[in-house]
Structures are given as C-alpha cells and as structure tokens.
HTML snippet that shows the backbone in 3Dmol.js (N, CA, C, O; Angstrom):
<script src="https://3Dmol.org/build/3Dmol-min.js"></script>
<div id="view" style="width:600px;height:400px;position:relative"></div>
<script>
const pdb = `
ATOM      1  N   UNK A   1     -35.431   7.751 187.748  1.00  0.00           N
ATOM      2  CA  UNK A   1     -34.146   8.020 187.141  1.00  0.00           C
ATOM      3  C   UNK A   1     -34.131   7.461 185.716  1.00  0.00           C
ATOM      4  O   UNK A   1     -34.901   6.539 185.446  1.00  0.00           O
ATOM      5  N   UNK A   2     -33.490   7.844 184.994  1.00  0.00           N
ATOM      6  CA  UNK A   2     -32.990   7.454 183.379  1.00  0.00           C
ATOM      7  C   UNK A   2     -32.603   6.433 183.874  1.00  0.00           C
ATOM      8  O   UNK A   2     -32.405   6.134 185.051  1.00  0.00           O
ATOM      9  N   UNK A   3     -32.433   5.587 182.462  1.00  0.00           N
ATOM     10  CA  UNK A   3     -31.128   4.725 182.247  1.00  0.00           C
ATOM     11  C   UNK A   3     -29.850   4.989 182.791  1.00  0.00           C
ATOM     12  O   UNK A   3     -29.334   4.576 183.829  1.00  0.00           O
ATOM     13  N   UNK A   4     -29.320   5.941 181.688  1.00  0.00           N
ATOM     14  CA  UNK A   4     -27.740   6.714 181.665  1.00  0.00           C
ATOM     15  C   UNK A   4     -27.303   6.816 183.596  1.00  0.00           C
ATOM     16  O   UNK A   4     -26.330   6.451 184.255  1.00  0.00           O
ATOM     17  N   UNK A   5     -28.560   7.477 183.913  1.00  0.00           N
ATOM     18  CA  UNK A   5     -28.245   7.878 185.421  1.00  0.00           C
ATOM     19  C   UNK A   5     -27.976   6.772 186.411  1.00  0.00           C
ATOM     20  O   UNK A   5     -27.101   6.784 187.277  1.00  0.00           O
ATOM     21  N   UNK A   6     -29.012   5.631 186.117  1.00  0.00           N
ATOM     22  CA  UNK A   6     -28.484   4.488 186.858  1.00  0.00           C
ATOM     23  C   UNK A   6     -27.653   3.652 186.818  1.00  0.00           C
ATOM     24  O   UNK A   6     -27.235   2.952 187.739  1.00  0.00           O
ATOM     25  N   UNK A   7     -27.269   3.676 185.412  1.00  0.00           N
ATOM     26  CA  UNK A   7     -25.693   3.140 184.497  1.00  0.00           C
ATOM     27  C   UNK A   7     -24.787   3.825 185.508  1.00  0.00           C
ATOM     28  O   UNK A   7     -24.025   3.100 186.147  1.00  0.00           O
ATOM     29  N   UNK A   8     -24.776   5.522 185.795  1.00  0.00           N
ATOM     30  CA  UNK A   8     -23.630   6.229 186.647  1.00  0.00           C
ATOM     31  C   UNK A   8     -23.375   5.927 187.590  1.00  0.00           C
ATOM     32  O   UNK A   8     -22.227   5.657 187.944  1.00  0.00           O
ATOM     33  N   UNK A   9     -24.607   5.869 188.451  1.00  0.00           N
ATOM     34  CA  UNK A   9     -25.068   5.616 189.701  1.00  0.00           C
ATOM     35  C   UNK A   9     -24.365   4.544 190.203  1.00  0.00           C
ATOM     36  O   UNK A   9     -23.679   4.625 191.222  1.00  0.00           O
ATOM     37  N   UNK A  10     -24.552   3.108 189.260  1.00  0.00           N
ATOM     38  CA  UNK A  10     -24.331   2.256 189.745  1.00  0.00           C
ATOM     39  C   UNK A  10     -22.902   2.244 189.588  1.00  0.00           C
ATOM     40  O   UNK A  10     -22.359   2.064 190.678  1.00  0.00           O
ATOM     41  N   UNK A  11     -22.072   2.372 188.609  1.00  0.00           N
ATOM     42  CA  UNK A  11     -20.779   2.741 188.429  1.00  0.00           C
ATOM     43  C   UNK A  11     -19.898   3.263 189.503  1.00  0.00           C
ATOM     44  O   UNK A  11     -18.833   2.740 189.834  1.00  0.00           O
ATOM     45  N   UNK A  12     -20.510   4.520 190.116  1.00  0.00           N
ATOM     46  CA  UNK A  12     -19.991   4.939 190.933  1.00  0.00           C
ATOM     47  C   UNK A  12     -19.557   4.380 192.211  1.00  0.00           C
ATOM     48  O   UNK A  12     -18.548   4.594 192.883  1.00  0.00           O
ATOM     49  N   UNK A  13     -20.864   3.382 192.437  1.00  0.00           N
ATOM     50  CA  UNK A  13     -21.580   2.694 193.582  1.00  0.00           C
ATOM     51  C   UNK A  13     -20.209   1.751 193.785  1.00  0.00           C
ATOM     52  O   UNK A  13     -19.414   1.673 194.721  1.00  0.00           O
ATOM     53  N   UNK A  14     -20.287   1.066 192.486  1.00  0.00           N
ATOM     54  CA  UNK A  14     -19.097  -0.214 192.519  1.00  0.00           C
ATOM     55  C   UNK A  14     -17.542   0.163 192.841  1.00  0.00           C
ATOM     56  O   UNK A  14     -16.675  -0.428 193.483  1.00  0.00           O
ATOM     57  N   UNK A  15     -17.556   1.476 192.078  1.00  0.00           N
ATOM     58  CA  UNK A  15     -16.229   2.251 192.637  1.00  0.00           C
ATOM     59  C   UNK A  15     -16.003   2.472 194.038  1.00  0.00           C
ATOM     60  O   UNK A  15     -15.048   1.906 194.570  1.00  0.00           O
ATOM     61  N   UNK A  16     -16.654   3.117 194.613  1.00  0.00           N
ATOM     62  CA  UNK A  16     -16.640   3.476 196.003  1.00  0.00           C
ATOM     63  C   UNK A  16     -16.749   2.028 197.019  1.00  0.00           C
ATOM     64  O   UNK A  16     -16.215   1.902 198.121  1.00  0.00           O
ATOM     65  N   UNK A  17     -17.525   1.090 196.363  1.00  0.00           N
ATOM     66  CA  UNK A  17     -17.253  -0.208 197.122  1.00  0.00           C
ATOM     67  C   UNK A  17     -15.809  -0.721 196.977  1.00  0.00           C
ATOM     68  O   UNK A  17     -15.369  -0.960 198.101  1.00  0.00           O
ATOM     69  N   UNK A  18     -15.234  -0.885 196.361  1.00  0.00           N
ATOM     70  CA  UNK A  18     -13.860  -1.222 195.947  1.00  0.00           C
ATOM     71  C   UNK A  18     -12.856  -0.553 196.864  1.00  0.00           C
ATOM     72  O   UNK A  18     -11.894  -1.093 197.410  1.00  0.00           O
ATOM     73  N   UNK A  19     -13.317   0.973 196.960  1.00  0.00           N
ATOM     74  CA  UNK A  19     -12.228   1.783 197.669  1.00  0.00           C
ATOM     75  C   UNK A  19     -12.548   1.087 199.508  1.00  0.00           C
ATOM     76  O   UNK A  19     -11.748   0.664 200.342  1.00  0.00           O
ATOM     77  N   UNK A  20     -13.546   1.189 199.534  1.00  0.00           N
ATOM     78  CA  UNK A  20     -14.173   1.166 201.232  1.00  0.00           C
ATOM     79  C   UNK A  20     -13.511  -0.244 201.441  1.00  0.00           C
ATOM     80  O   UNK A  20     -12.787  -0.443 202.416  1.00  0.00           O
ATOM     81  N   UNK A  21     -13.794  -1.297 200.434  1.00  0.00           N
ATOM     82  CA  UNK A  21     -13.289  -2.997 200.493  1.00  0.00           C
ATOM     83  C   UNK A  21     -11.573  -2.775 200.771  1.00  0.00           C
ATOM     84  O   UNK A  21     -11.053  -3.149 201.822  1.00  0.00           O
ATOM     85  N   UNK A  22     -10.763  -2.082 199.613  1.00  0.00           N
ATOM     86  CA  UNK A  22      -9.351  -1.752 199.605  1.00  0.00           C
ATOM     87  C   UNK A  22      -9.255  -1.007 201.523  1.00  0.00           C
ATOM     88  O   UNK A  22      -9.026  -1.858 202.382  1.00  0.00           O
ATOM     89  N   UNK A  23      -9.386   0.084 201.881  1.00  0.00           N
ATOM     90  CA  UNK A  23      -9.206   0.032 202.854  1.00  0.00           C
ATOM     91  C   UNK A  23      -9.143  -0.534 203.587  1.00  0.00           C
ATOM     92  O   UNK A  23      -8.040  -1.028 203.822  1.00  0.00           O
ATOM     93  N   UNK A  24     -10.539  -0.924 204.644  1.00  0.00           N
ATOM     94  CA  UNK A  24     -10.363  -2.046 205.256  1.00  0.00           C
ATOM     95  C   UNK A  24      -9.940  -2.966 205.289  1.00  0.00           C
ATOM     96  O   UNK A  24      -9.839  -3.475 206.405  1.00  0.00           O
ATOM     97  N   UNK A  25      -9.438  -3.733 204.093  1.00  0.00           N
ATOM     98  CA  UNK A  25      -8.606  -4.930 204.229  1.00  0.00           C
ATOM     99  C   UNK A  25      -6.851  -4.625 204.345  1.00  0.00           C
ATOM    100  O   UNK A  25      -6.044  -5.419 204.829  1.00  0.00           O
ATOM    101  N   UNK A  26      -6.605  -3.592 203.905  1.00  0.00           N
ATOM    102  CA  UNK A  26      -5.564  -2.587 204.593  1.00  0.00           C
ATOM    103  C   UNK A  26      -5.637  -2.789 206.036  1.00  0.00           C
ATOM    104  O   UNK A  26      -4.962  -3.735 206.443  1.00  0.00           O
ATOM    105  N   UNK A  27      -6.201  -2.220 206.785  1.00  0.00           N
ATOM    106  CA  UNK A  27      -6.191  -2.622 208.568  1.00  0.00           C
ATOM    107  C   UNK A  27      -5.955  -3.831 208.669  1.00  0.00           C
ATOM    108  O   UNK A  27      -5.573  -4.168 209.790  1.00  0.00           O
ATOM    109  N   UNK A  28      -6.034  -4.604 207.935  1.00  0.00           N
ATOM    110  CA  UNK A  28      -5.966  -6.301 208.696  1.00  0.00           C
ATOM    111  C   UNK A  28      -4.595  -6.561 208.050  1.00  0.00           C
ATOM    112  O   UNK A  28      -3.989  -7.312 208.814  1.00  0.00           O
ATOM    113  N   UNK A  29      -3.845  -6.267 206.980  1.00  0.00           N
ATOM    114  CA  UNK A  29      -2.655  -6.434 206.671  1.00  0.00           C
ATOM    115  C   UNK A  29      -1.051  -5.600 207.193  1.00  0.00           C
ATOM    116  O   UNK A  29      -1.016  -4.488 207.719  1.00  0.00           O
ATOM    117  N   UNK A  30      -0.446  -6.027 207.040  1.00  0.00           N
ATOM    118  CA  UNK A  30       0.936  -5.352 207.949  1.00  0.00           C
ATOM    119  C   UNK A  30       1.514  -4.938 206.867  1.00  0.00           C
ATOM    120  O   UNK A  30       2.401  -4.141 207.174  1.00  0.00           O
ATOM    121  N   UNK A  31       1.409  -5.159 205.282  1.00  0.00           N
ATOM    122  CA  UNK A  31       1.777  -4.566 204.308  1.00  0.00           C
ATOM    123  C   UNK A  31       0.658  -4.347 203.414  1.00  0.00           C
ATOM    124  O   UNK A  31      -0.242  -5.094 203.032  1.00  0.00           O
ATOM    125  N   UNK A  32       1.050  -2.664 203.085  1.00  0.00           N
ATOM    126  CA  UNK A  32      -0.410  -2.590 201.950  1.00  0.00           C
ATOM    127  C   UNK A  32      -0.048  -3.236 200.540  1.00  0.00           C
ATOM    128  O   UNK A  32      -0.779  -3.672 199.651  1.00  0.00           O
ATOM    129  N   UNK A  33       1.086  -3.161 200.629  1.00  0.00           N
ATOM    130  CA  UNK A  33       1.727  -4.459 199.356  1.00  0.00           C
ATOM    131  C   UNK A  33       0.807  -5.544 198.951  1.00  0.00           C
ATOM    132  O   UNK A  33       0.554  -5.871 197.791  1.00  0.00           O
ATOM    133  N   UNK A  34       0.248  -6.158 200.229  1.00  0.00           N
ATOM    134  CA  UNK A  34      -0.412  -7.404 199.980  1.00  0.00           C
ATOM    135  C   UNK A  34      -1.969  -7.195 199.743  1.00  0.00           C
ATOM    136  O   UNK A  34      -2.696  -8.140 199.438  1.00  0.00           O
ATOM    137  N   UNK A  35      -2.378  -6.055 199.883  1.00  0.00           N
ATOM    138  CA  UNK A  35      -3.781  -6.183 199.702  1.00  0.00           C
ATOM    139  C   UNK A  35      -4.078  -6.710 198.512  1.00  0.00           C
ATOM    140  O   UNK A  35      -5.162  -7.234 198.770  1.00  0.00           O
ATOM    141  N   UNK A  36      -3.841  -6.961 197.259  1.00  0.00           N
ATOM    142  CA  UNK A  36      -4.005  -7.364 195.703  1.00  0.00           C
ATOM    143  C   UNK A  36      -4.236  -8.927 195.972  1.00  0.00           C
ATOM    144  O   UNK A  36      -5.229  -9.509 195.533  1.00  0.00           O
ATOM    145  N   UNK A  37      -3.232  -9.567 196.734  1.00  0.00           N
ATOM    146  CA  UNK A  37      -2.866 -10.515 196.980  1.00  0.00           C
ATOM    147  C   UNK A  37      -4.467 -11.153 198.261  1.00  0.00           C
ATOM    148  O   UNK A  37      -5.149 -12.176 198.198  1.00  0.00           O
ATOM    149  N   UNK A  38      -4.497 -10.266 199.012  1.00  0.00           N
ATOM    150  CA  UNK A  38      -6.004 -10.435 199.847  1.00  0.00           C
ATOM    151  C   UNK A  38      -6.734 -10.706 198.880  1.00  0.00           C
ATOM    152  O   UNK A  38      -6.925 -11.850 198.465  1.00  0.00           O
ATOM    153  N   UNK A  39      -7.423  -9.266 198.228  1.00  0.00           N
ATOM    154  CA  UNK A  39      -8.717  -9.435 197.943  1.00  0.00           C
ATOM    155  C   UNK A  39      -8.491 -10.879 196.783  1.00  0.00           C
ATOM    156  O   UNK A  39      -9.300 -11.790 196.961  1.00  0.00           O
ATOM    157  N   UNK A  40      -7.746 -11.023 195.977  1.00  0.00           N
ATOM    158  CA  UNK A  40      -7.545 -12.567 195.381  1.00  0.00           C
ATOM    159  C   UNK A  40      -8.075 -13.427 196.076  1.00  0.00           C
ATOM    160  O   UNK A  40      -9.098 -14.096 195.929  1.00  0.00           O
ATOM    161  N   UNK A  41      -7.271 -13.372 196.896  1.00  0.00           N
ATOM    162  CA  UNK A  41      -7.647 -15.111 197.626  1.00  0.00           C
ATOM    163  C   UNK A  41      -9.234 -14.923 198.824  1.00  0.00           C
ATOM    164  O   UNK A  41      -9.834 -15.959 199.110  1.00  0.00           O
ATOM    165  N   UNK A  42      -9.676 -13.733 199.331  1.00  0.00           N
ATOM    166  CA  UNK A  42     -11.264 -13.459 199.393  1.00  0.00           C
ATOM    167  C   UNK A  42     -12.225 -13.736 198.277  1.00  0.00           C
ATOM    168  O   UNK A  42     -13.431 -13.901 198.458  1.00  0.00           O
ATOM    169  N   UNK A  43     -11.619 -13.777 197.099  1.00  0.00           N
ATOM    170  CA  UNK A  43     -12.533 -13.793 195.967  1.00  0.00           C
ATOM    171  C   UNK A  43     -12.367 -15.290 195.388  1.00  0.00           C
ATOM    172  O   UNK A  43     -13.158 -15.614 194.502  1.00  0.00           O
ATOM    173  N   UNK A  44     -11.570 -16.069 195.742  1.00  0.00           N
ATOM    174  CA  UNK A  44     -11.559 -17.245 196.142  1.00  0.00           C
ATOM    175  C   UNK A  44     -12.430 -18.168 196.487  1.00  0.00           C
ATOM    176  O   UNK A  44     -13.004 -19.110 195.941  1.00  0.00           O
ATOM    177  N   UNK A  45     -12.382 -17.548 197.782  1.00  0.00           N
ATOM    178  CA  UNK A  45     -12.948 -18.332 198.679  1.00  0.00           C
ATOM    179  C   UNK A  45     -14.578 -17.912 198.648  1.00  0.00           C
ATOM    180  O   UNK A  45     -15.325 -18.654 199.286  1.00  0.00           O
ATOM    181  N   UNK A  46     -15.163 -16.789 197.956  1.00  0.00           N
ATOM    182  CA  UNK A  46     -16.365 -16.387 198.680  1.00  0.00           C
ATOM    183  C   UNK A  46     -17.083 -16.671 197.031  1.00  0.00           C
ATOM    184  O   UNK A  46     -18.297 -16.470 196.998  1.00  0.00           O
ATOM    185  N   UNK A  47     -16.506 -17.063 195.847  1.00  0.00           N
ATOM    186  CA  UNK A  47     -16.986 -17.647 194.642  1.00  0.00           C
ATOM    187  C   UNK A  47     -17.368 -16.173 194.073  1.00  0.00           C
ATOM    188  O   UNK A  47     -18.205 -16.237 193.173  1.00  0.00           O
ATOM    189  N   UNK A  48     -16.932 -14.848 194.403  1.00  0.00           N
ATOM    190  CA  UNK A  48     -17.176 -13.911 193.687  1.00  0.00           C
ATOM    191  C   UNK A  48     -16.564 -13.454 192.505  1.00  0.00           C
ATOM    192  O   UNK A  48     -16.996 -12.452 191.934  1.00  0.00           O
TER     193      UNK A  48
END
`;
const viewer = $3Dmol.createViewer("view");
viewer.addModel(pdb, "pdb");
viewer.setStyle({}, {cartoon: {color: "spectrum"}});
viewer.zoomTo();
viewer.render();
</script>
C-alpha cells in the first residue's frame, strides 16, 4: 500500500473503532446522555 492509503486506512480504522467503542458502552448505560461522560472516565482510568 502507499502512504496516502495507509494514512486512510488507518483513519478509517480509528473511526469505526470509536463508533463500535460508542455503542457498546451504550448497552451498559441507562442513558445514552452519559456515554461522553463514560468513555471520560474509561480513559481515565486505562491512561489512554
């Protein structure tokens, strides 16, 4: 692959992780209000 392509690639990659992360942490909350408020304090705790 190019550069450019793995620049996309990976772009994309991080996007679609975000969405799959946003969901699921949706199921574990009783308001999707709070997911912002989740992944915060996951990112907290896990030094990411």
């Amino acid at each position: 692959m190019k550069e450019q392509a793995v620049r996309v690639a990976v772009h994309r990659m991080r996007r679609r992780y975000g969405e799959l992360l946003r969901h699921e942490i949706a199921h574990t909350l009783k308001s999707p209000a709070d997911i912002d408020d989740e992944l915060r304090f996951l990112f907290s705790v896990t030094g990411a």
